[in-house]
Each structure stands twice: as structure tokens, then as C-alpha cells.
VMD Tcl script that builds the backbone (N, CA, C; Angstrom):
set m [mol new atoms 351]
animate dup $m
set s [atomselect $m all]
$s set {name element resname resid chain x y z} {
  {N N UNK 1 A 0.828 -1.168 0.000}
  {CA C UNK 1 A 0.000 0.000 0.000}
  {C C UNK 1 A 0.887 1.250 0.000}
  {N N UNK 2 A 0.464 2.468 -0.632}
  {CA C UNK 2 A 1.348 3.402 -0.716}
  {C C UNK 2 A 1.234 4.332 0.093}
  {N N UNK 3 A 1.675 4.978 0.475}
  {CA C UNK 3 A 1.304 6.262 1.452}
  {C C UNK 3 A 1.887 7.764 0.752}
  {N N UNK 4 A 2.436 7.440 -0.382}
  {CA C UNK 4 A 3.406 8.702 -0.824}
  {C C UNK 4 A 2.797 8.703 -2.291}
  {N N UNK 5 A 2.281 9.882 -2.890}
  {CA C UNK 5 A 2.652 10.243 -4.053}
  {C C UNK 5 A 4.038 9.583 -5.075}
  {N N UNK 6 A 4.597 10.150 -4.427}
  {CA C UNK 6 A 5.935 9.263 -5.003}
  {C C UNK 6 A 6.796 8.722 -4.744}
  {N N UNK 7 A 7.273 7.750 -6.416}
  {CA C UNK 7 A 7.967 6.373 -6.477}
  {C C UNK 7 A 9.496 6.867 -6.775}
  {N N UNK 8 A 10.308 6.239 -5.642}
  {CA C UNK 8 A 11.585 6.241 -5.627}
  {C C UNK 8 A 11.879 4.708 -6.368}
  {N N UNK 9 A 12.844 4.598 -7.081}
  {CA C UNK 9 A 13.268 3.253 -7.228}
  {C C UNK 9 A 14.489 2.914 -6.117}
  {N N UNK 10 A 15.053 2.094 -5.697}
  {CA C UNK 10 A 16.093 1.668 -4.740}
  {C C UNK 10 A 16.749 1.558 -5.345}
  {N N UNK 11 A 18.359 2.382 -5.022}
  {CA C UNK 11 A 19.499 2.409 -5.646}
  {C C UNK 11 A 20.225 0.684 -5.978}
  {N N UNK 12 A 20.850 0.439 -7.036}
  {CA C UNK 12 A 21.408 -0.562 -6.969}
  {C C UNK 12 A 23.081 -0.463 -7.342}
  {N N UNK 13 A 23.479 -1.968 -7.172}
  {CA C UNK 13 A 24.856 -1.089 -6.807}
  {C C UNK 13 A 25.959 -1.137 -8.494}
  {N N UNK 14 A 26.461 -0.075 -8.772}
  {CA C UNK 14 A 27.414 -0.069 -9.711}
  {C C UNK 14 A 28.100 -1.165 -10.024}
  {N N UNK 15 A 28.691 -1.751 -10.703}
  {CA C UNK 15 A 30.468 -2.526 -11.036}
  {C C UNK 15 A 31.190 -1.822 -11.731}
  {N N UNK 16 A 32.256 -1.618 -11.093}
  {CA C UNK 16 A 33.090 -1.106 -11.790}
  {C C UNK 16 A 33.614 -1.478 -13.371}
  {N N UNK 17 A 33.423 -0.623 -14.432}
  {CA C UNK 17 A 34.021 -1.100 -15.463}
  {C C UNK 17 A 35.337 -2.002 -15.177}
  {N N UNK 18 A 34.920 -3.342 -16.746}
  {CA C UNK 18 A 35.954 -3.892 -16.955}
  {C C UNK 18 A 36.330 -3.939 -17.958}
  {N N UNK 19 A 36.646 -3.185 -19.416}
  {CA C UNK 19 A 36.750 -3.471 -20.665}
  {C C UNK 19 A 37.580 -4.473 -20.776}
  {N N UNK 20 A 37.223 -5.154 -21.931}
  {CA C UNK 20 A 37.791 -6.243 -22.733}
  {C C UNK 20 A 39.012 -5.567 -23.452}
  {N N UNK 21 A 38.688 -3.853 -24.067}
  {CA C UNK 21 A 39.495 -3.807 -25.115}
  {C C UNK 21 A 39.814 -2.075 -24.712}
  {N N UNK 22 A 40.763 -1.085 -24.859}
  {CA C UNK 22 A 40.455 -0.118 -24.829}
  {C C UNK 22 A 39.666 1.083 -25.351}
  {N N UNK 23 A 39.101 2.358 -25.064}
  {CA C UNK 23 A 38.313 2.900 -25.720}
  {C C UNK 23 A 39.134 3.776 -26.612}
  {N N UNK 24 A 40.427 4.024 -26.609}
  {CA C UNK 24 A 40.859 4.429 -27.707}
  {C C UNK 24 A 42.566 3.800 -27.338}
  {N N UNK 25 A 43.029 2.912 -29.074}
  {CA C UNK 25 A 44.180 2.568 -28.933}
  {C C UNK 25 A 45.191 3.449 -29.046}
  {N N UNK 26 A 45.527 4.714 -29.639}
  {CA C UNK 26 A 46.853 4.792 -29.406}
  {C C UNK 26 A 46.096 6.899 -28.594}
  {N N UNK 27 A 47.216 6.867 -27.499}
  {CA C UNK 27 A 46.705 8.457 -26.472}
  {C C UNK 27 A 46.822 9.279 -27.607}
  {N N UNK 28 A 46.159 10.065 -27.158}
  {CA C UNK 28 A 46.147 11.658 -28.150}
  {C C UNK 28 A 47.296 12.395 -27.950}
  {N N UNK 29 A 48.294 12.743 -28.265}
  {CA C UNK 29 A 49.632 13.530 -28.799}
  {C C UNK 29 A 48.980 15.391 -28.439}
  {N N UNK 30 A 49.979 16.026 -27.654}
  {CA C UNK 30 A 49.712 17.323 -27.726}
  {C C UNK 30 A 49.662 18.401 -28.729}
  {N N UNK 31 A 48.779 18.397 -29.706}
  {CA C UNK 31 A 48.849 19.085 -31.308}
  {C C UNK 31 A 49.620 20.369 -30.872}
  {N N UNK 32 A 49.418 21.377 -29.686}
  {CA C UNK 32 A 50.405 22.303 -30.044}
  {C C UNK 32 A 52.148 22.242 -29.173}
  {N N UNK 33 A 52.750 22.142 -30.011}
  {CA C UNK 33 A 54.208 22.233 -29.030}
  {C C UNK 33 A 54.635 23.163 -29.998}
  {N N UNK 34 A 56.073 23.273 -29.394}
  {CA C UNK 34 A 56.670 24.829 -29.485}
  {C C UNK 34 A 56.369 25.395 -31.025}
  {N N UNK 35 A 56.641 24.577 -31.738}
  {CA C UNK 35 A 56.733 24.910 -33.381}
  {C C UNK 35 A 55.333 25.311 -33.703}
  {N N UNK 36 A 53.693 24.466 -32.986}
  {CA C UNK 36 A 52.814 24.773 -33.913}
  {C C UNK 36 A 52.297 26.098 -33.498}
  {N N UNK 37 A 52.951 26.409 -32.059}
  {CA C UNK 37 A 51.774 27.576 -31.713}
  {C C UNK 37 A 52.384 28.862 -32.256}
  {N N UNK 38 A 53.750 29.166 -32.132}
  {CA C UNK 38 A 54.408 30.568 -33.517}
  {C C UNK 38 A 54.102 30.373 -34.635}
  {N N UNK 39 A 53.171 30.807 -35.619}
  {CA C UNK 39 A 53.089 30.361 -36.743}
  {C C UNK 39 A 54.895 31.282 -37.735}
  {N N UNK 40 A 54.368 33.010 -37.794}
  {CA C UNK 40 A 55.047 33.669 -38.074}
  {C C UNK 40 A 55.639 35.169 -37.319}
  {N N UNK 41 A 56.660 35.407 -37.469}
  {CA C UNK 41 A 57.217 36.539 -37.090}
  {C C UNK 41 A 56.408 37.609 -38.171}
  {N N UNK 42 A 55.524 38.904 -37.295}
  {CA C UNK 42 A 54.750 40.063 -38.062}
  {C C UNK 42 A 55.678 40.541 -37.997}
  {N N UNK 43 A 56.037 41.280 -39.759}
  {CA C UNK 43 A 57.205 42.366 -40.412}
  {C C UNK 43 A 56.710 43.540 -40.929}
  {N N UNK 44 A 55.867 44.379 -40.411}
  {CA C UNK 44 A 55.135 45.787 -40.750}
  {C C UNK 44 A 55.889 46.479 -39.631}
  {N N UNK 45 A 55.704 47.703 -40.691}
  {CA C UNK 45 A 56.088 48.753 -40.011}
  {C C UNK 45 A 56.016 49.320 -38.519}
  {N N UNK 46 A 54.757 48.964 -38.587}
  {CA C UNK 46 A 54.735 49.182 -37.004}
  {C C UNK 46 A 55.045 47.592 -35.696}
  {N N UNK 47 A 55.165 46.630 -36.603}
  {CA C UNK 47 A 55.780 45.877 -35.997}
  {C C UNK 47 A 57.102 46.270 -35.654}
  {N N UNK 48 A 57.668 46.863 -36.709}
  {CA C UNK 48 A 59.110 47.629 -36.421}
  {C C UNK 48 A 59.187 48.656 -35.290}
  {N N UNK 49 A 58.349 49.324 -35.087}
  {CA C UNK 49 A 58.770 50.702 -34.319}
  {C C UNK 49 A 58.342 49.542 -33.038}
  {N N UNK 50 A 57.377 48.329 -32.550}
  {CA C UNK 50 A 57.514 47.995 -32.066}
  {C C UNK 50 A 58.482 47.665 -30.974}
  {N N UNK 51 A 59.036 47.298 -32.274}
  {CA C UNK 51 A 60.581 46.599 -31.645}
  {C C UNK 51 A 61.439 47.338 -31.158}
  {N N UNK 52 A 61.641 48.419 -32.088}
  {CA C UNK 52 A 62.704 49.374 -31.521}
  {C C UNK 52 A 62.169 50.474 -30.273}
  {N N UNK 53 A 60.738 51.045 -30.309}
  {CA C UNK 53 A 60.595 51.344 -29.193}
  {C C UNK 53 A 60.095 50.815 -28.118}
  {N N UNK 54 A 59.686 49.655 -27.792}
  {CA C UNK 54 A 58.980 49.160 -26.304}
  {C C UNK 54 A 59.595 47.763 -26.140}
  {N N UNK 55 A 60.543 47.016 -26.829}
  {CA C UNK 55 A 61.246 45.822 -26.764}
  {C C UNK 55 A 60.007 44.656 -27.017}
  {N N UNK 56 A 59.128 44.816 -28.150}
  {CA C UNK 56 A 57.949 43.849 -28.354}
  {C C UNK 56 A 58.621 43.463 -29.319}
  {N N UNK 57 A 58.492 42.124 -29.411}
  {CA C UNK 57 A 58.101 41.171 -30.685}
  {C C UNK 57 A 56.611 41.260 -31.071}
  {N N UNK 58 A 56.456 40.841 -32.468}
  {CA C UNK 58 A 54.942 40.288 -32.782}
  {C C UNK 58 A 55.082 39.513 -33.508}
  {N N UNK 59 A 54.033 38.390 -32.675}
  {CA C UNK 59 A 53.808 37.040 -33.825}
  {C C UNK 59 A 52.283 36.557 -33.995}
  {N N UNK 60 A 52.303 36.198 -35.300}
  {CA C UNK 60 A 51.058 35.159 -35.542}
  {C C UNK 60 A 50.953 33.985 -34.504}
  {N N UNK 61 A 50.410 33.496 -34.119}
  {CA C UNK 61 A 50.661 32.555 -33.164}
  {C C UNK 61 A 48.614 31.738 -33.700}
  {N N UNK 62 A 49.025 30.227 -33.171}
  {CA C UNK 62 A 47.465 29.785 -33.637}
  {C C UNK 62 A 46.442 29.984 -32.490}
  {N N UNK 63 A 45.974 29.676 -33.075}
  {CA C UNK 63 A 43.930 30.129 -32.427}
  {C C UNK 63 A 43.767 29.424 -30.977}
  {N N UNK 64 A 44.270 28.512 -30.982}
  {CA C UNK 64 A 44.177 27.852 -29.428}
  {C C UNK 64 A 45.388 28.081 -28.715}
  {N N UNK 65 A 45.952 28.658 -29.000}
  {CA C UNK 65 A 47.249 28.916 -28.045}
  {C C UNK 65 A 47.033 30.300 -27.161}
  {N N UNK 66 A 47.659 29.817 -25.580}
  {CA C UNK 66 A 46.868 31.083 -25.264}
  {C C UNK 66 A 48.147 31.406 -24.130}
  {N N UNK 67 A 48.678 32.194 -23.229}
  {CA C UNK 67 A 49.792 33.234 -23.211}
  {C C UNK 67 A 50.802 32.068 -22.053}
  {N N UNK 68 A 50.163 31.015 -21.615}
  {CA C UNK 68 A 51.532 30.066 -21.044}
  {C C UNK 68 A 52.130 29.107 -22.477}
  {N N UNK 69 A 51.145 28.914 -23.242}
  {CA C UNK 69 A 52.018 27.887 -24.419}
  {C C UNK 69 A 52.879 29.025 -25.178}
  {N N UNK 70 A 52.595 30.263 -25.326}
  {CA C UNK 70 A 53.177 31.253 -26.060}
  {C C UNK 70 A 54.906 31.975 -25.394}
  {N N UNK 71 A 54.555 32.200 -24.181}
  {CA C UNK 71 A 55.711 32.205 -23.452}
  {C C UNK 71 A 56.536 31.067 -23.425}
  {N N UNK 72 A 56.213 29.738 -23.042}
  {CA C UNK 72 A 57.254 28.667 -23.439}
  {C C UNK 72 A 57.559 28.727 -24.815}
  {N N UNK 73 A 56.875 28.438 -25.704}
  {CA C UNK 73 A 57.465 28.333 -26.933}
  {C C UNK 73 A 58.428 29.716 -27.246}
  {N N UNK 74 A 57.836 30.575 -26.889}
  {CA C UNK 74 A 59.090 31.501 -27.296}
  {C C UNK 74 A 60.571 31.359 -26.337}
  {N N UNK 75 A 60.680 30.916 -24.782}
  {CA C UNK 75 A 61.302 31.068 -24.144}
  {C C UNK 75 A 62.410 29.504 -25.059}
  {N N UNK 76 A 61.759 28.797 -25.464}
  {CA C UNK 76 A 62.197 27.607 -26.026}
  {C C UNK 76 A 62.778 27.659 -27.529}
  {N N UNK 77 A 62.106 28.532 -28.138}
  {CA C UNK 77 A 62.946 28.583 -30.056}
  {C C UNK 77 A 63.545 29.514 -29.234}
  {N N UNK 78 A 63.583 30.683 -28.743}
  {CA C UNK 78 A 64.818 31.996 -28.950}
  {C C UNK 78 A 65.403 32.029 -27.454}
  {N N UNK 79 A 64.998 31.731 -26.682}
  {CA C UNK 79 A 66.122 31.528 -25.611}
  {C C UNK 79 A 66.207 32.874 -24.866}
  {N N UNK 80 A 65.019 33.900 -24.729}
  {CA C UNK 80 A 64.681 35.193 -24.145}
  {C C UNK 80 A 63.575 34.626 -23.058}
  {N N UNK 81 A 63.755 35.453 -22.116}
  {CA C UNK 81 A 62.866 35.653 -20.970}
  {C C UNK 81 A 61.708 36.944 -21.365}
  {N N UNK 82 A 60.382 36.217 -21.168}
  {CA C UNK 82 A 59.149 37.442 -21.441}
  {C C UNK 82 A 59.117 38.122 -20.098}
  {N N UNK 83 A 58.671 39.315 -20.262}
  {CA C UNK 83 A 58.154 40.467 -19.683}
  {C C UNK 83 A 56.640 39.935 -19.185}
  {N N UNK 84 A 55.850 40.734 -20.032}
  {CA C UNK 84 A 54.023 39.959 -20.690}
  {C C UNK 84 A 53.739 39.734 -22.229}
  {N N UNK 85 A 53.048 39.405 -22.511}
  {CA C UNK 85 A 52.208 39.055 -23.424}
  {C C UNK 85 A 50.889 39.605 -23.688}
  {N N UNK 86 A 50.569 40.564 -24.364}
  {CA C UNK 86 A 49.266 40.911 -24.830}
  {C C UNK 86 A 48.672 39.919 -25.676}
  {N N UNK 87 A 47.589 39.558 -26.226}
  {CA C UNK 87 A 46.741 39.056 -27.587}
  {C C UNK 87 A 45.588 39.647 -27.735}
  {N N UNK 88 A 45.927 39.749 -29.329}
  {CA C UNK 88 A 44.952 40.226 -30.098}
  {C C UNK 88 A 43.540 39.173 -31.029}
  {N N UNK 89 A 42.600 39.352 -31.156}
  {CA C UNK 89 A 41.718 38.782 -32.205}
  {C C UNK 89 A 41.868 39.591 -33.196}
  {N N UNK 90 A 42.182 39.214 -34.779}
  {CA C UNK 90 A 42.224 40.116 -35.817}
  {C C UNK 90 A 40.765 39.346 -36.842}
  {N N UNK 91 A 40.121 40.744 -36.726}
  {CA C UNK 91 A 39.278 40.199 -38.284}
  {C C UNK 91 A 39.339 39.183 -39.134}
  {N N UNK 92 A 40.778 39.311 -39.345}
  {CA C UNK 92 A 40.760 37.976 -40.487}
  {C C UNK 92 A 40.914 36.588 -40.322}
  {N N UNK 93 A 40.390 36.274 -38.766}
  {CA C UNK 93 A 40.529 35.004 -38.038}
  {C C UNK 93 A 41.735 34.027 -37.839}
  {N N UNK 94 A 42.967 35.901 -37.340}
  {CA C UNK 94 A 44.237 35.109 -36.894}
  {C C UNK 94 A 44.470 36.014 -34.966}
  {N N UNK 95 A 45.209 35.250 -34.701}
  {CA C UNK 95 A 45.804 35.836 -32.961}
  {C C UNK 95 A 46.967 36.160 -33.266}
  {N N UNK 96 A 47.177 37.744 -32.763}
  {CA C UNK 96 A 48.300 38.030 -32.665}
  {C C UNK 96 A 48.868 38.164 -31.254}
  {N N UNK 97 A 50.456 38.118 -31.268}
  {CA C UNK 97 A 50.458 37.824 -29.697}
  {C C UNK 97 A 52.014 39.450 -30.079}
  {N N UNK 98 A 51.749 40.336 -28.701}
  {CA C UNK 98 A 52.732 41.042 -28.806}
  {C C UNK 98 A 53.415 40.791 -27.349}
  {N N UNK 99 A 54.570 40.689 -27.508}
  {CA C UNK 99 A 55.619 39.574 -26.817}
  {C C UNK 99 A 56.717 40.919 -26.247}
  {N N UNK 100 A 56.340 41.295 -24.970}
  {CA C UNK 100 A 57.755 41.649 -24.596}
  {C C UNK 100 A 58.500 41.413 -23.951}
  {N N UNK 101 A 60.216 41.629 -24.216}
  {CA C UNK 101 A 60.917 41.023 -23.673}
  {C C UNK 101 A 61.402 41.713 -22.373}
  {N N UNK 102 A 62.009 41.177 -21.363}
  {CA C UNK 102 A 63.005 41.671 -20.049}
  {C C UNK 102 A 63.603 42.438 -21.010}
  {N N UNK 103 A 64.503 43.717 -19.692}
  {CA C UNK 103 A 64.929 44.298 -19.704}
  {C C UNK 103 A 66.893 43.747 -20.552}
  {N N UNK 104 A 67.117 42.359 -19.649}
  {CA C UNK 104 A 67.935 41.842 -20.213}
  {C C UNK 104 A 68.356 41.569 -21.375}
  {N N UNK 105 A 67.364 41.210 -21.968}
  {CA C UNK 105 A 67.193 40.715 -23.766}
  {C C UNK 105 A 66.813 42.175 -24.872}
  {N N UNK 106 A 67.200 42.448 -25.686}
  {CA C UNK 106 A 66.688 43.212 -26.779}
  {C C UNK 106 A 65.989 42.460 -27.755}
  {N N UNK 107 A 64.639 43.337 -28.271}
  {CA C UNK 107 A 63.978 42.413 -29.252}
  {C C UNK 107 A 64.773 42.939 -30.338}
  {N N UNK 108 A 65.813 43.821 -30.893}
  {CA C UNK 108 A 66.286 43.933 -31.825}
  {C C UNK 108 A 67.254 43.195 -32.361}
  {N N UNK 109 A 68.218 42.373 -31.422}
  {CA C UNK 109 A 68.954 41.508 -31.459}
  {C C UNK 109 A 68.202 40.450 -31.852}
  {N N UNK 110 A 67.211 40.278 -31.234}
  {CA C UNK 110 A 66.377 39.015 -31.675}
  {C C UNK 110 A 65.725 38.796 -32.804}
  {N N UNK 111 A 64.834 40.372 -33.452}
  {CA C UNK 111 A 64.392 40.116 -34.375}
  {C C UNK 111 A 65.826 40.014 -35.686}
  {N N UNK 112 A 67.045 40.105 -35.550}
  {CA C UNK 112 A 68.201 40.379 -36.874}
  {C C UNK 112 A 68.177 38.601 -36.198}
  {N N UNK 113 A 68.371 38.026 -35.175}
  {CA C UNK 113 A 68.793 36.122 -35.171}
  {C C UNK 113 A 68.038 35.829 -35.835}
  {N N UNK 114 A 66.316 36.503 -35.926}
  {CA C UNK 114 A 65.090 35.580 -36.555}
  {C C UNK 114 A 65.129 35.697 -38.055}
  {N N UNK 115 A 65.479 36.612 -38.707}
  {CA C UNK 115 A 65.736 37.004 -39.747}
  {C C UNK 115 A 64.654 38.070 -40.123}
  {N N UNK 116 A 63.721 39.193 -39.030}
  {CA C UNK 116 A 62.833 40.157 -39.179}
  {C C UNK 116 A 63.509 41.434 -39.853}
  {N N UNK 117 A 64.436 42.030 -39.872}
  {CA C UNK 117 A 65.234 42.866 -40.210}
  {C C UNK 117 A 66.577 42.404 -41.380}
}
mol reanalyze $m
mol bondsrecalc $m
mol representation Tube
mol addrep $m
């Protein structure tokens, strides 16, 4: 006989999965490391005065990369210590990342190693 409006069912108890086989054979690989997330070094003009006045780099960098993969990868191809990192969304559905360096490092030295100048 019921006394309640409502029907609970009684919990029953789980087993822990046991697959036979795995749900995926080989792990997923980290798509961005140092190389994919710089795409290119930006060479405009005002990328230039950049450089020479506030010690910024600018790079294309890809769409999912966001300012800790950007700092390693740069700290990793060029061997400079960052300051900060700004990013940009550009219209034409690229990220730009403007990269400055410590006081220690010059981005002008850096951009003549990269081949920007």
C-alpha cells in the first residue's frame, strides 16, 4: 500500500568497469608544441617601431594557443625571458600575440637572429 505520491526506485549497486578492449588505442599527442603555436614573425612597419621602441616582438601565433604555451614556446625557439604578453583577435581570423621582452634581452637583437630585419 502506498502512502506517498511518489515512487523512488532503490538504488542498486554499480560494477566497476571492466573493458575487454580499450576505448581508444593509441593516447592523443599534444597538437600544439613549441613549433605549432608561432606560426610567423609580423614584419610591418609598425611591428618595427615595435621593436625598436617598447622591446615587443609580434607574432602570428594559432587560435588555441593562449599566453603560457606562447611564453614557453618563445622562451624555447629563442632563448629570451618574457616580460608579458598581450593578444589580439584580428578580423581575419588570426591571434596576434605582442611579446615583450626583459629588460635583459633586446627584441632587436632578436628580431636580426630571426631574420625580421
Amino acid at each position: 500500500m502506498r502512502t506517498s505520491v511518489h515512487f523512488n526506485t532503490p538504488k542498486t549497486s554499480q560494477s566497476p568497469r571492466n573493458p575487454k578492449y580499450p576505448s581508444k588505442l593509441i593516447p592523443t599527442r599534444n597538437k600544439l608544441d613549441s613549433y605549432n603555436v608561432i606560426k610567423y614573425p609580423v614584419t610591418t612597419e609598425s611591428a618595427m617601431k615595435k621593436i625598436e621602441d617598447s622591446n615587443t616582438l609580434v607574432f602570428i601565433v594559432n587560435r588555441q594557443a593562449n599566453k603560457n604555451h606562447i611564453e614557453s614556446s618563445v622562451k624555447k625557439l629563442y632563448n629570451v625571458s618574457v616580460a608579458t604578453i598581450n593578444l589580439t583577435n584580428s578580423p581575419g581570423g588570426d591571434k596576434k600575440a605582442y611579446v615583450r621582452l626583459t629588460e635583459e634581452h633586446d627584441a632587436l637583437d632578436v628580431a636580426n637572429k630571426i631574420g625580421i630585419i
